[in-house]
Each structure stands twice: as structure tokens, then as C-alpha cells.
C-alpha positions, 0 to 999 in steps of 0.5 A: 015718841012713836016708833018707826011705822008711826013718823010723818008721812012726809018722811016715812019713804026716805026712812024706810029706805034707810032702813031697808037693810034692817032685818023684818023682824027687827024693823017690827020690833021698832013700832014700840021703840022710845028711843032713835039713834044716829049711828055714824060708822066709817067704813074702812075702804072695802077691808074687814075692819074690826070697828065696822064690825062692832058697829054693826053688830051693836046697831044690829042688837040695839034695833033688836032691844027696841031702838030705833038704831040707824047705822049710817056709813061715812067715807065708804060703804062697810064691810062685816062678815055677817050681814050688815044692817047700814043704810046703803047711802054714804055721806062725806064720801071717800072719792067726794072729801078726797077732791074737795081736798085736792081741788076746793073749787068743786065746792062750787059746782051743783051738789047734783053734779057732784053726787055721783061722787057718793055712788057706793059702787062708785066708791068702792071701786076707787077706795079698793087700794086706798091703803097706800095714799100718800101720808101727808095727803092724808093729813091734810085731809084729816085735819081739814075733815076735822075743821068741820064747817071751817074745812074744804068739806064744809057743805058735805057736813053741812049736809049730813048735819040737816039730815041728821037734825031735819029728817032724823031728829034722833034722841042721841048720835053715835060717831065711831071715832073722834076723827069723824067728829068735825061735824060735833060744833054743828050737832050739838048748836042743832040738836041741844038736847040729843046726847052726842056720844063717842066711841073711841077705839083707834083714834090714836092710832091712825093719829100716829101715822100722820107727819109730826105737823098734821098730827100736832093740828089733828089732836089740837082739833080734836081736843077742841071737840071735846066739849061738844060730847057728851060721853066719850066710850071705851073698851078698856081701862088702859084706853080710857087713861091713854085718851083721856090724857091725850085729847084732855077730856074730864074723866066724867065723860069717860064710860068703859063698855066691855069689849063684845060680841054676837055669840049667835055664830059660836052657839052649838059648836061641834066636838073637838077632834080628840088631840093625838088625832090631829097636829097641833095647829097654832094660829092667827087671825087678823088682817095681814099687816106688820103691825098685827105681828104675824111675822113675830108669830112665824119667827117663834113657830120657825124655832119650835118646828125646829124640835116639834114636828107635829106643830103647824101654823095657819094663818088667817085674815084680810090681805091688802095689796100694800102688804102683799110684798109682807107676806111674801117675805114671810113665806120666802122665810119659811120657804128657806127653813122648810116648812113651807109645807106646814104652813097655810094661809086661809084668805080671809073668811066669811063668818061661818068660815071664820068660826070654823077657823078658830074652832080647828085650832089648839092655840091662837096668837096675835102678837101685835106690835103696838097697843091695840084698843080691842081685840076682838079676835080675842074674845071670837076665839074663846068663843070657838073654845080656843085659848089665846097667847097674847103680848101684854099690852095694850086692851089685852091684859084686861081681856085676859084678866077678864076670861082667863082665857090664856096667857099673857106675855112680854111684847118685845120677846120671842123667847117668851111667845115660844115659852109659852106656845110650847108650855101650852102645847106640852099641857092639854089640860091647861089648855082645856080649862083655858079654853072652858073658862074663857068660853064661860066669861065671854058668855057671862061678860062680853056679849053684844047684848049686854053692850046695846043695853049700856049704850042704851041706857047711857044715852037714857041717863040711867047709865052706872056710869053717870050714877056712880062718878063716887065709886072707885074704879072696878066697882062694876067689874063684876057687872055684866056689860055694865058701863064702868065709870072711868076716874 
């Protein structure tokens, strides 16, 4: 196969301009690339999401190792701290799927008087307070989008398949999520011999919040699609077991990667402040919602402020309008406790801002709500050399048990995220330890590096994960990076 600068003629300007977000060193590191990627990320409506982050720092590292990665967004452009390597353009539209939905005639109108619809600026202007559409429009929405060919969005992913197919014609196709996956039935008749990879990492949680029908339709759909993969990826255990007993899917399509990140922006960090220079700064860092938990950290640091007057909570993260109301009430509460003046809330920082962040913490604390499938905070807090207090559930007790990084506590308890704030707070030095030892395991372990070259290798089929289906689960628990196979 030749590398990037080596395709037809015929093809070589619309590729170039597709990758011209791709840094110039990574693009000459493509010339003896043997491998070409499709990567399909969802963009997430203008907010800092977790998933496009990791997409694009994993398509980032791949093109780095030699791939030929294409990070191509659907429904909206993507938005990361770092700087993005996605392909400006944007297939299945967020504005041009929405009114296929709402008005299937559309569907016969030209394609080019439809494709201002795909205009990035264009979609994200109306996208920006996208997080307040109607529930059961947008289970319609998605079980049509999980049609495929059979849905009111038929031509678009009529459209992204040709693409994909004729102009790509990749070695493997990544989907970032099961829920964008109606185009799976099309790939697979187009491309029998590319392997069709899935990362779940979410799915049933945006399942959750469609109305009993829709959801009922939507994993129905999904499981169907199963078939049609050839790897379904994950980052912990408890998700493997969890999705594999929802959509149905054998246990020899499901690897476990690691939870990853790029250490490049942890890498040369100032000292720390000596502690009795400063307050004790505890902290939170995610987007701004109910289910991330905030107010069940505010609860328990209204308690300890109560007996403990050096300590001070900073808050930090994505905010959308819909949940402007949500942290207004958080401040009225602290407002009326008075501690108003020992609490702060940072907007949502760039990626040196959000180093630094961390990095001027003593404790971080996200105790979600419900169980979420990464936590990437998580391991960008060890990096900073912060420990972490996190609810035991969820990805977060593998984490945990991975870095040593902090301490794990009862979800639904706020005696016991104040036990363990102040048992924290009262220990330096197990702190200090946490937060070396968590530092060193996210080093040896979580790297995104380590990530790209599993992916790579299992879409080479060279994977542990296809080579081992014999071995009992943790067998590769000690291999850095390794894709575990999940039985």
C-alpha cells in the first residue's frame, strides 16, 4: 500500500485537504505508513466532551506511529483543548439529520442545495444550545439514525459510505460510538475485508435518557449491528460486562484498552507550593451538570468548612445554558452557609489552564451520579501529581486499583466523601505517596501511545486480544497498554 503523498493522482487534493489539519510532521511520517484508518468521532455540539478528546488525541498518536488516521466528525464539528487533527468537513450533519427527521421531503430536494446544511460554522451556531432538545424528538431521531439505509437519513449515509469505500478505501473504520454505527450493514457489503471497529464508551448512557419506546427500538437496533463489527473496544471490565449483556455481543468481539492520555502537557511541571503555605484546595473538574456530582461535592465541603477554615473549593468545567440554573442554586446554597467567598468557579479552561488547574490542587473530587465508563479526569489528575476521591463505581474502581492514585468511596454517601476529604486533609504524606504512585502508574500504563499501538495492532490482527481468547481475564493486566481480552 503507498503512504499519503503516494495515492492516485485522481484523489490526492480532496485527501490533502482532509488532512490538512494534520500537523506537517505527522503527515511526513505517513509516507511509510502500511496502514489507513477511517476515524468517525461525533462531535458533541460545541461543548468540551470527553469522547472527542480521546479521539482526537488517539487519531493524533496513530498518524504519529505511521497510520494513516483520518478523524473525520459527524453530527458537529469537535471541540478538544488541544489542537485538533479532524477534517474540517462534517458528514451526517447535526441541523441536515435533524430536518430529515422533522421533514423527510428534504430528502428530495438537490444535495447541493442541501449542503449548506453541513456548513461547519453553520452547524455550530445552531447546535450551540443543542442540550435542551425535546427527549422524544430525539429518540426519534436516533433510532431513525440507527436505521441506517432504512431511516429518513438514508442518502447522507448513503453518502459517507461512498466516501468512505471510493475515495478512502481504508484498512479499518473506527466509530466512536455504537449510536453512529446505522451505516455498519452498508460498510461491511462495501468493504469485506477492512475490519469495522467499535469503541463503546457511553452508549448506554445517552440510551438511558431516550423515552421507554425509543430506547426499547434503539438497543434492538443496536444489537442487530453487532454482527456487522468486528471488535467492540472498551475501557474497563465493568463496561465490557455491562455492554456485552445489553446489545448481546460474544465475548470474543470485546477487547479492553486502557483508559489513556497524551502526558506531553503533564510533562515538566513546576514544584508544588510547600503545604502550610497555602489553603487546602479541594476540586472538581468536569462539565457543569447534575449527573457529574458537583452538588454532592459542595454538600460535603459545606460540612467540612463548618470545622476547617483553611479549606477551599474550586470548581472547573464546561457549563451549558441548560444547566446555568444548576449551578446558580449551588451558589445560592453556599451563598447562605457563607462561604461564598471560599469558593470559586474557573469556567472551563484551555488545556495549559486546565493543567495548571489541577496542578494547584491538593485533593480532586467527581462524585458522579451515575457509572460513568471512563474518567479521564481521573488519570489528568495523577498526571498533575493530584490525588483523587472518587465514588466506587462505575470505571473508577479499575482505575483506582490500577494507579493507587486515591480512594474509593460509597456512591450514595456524603459521610463517607467527608471521611475520606478530611482523613486526606489531615495526611500529607498519604497524600504525597498517592499522588507519586498515581503519577508513575499513569506513566507506565494509561498512555496514549500505548493506546494507538493496541488499536493499531488490533486492526493488524496481531492484537493479545485475538491471540489469547484461551487466557483467563488479567492476564495482560500487567502489560502496558495491552488490549485485554474480555471472556
Amino acid at each position: 500500500m503507498t503512504g499519503f503523498l503516494g495515492w492516485k493522482a485522481d484523489k490526492q487534493a480532496n485527501l490533502k485537504a482532509e488532512y490538512r489539519n494534520v500537523p506537517p510532521e505527522s503527515q511526513r511520517a505517513q509516507k511509510n505508513s502500511t496502514m489507513r484508518v477511517v476515524y468517525l468521532t461525533a462531535g458533541a455540539a460545541g461543548m468540551f466532551c470527553g469522547s472527542c478528546m480521546h479521539d482526537n488525541a488517539l487519531a493524533k498518536s496513530l498518524v504519529a506511529n505511521n497510520v494513516e488516521c483520518l478523524l473525520q466528525p459527524v453530527y458537529t464539528p469537535i471541540r478538544t483543548d488541544e489542537t485538533s487533527v479532524a477534517s474540517s468537513r462534517v458528514f451526517l450533519g447535526g441541523i441536515h439529520v435533524y430536518l430529515l427527521q422533522q421533514m423527510p421531503w428534504l430528502r428530495f430536494l438537490p444535495h447541493r442545495l442541501r449542503g449548506v446544511l453541513d456548513f461547519p460554522p453553520l452547524i455550530r451556531w445552531a447546535t450551540r444550545k443543542a442540550g435542551g432538545t425535546d427527549p422524544a424528538v430525539l429518540g426519534e431521531l436516533a433510532v431513525s439514525m440507527l436505521r441506517g439505509a432504512d431511516g429518513h437519513q438514508a442518502q447522507e449515509f448513503e453518502k459517507l459510505t461512498r466516501w468512505i469505500a471510493d475515495e478512502i478505501q481504508p484498512d479499518a473504520v473506527v466509530l466512536t460510538n455504537l449510536l453512529i454505527g446505522g451505516g455498519l450493514p452498508e460498510l461491511r457489503q462495501r468493504l469485506p475485508k477492512a475490519k469495522l471497529i467499535v469503541m463503546l464508551q457511553g452508549d448506554d448512557i445517552f440510551l438511558d435518557h431516550l423515552p421507554v419506546a425509543s430506547r426499547s427500538a434503539a438497543i434492538e437496533l443496536c444489537t442487530g449491528l453487532v454482527q456487522h463489527v468486528d471488535h467492540f473496544c472498551v475501557h474497563s471490565r465493568f463496561y465490557a460486562q455491562k455492554m456485552a449483556a445489553l446489545l448481546e455481543i460474544p465475548d470474543e468481539k470485546v477487547a479492553i484498552m486502557p483508559l489513556s492520555i497524551d502526558l506531553d502537557p503533564f510533562a515538566n511541571l513546576p514544584p508544588r507550593e510547600p503545604v502550610s503555605a497555602k489553603e487546602f484546595r479541594l476540586g472538581y473538574l468536569a462539565r457543569i451538570a447534575p449527573e457529574k456530582g458537583l452538588h454532592r461535592l459542595v454538600e460535603a465541603f459545606e460540612r467540612i468548612a463548618q470545622h476547617e477554615p483553611d479549606i477551599t473549593l474550586h470548581a472547573a468545567g464546561w457549563l451549558g445554558t441548560e444547566n446555568q440554573a444548576y449551578l446558580d442554586s449551588l451558589l445560592e446554597r453556599l451563598r447562605r452557609a457563607g462561604l461564598q467567598d471560599r469558593f470559586t468557579y474557573h469556567g472551563s479552561p484551555d488545556l495549559k489552564g486546565k493543567v495548571e488547574f489541577l496542578r494547584s490542587l491538593d485533593l480532586l473530587s467527581v462524585p458522579t451520579e451515575y457509572e460513568d465508563p471512563k474518567g479521564l479526569f481521573v488519570l489528568e489528575s495523577l498526571a498533575a501529581g493530584t490525588p483523587v476521591v472518587m465514588p466506587d463505581h462505575g470505571a473508577f474502581g479499575e482505575l483506582i486499583a490500577s494507579t493507587g492514585g486515591g480512594l474509593l468511596i460509597d456512591p450514595g454517601s456524603i459521610d463517607a466523601l467527608c471521611d475520606a476529604i478530611r482523613s486526606l486533609k489531615n495526611d500529607p504524606g498519604k497524600r504525597e505517596a498517592m499522588a507519586a504512585a498515581g503519577a508513575a502508574a499513569v506513566a507506565a500504563k494509561h498512555t496514549i501511545g500505548q493506546s494507538a499501538q493496541s488499536l493499531a495492532d488490533l486492526i493488524d490482527g496481531v492484537s493479545k486480544a485475538e491471540n489469547a481468547l484461551d487466557e483467563r481475564p488479567g492476564s495482560h493486566t500487567d502489560t502496558p497498554g495491552a488490549f485485554e481480552p474480555y471472556l
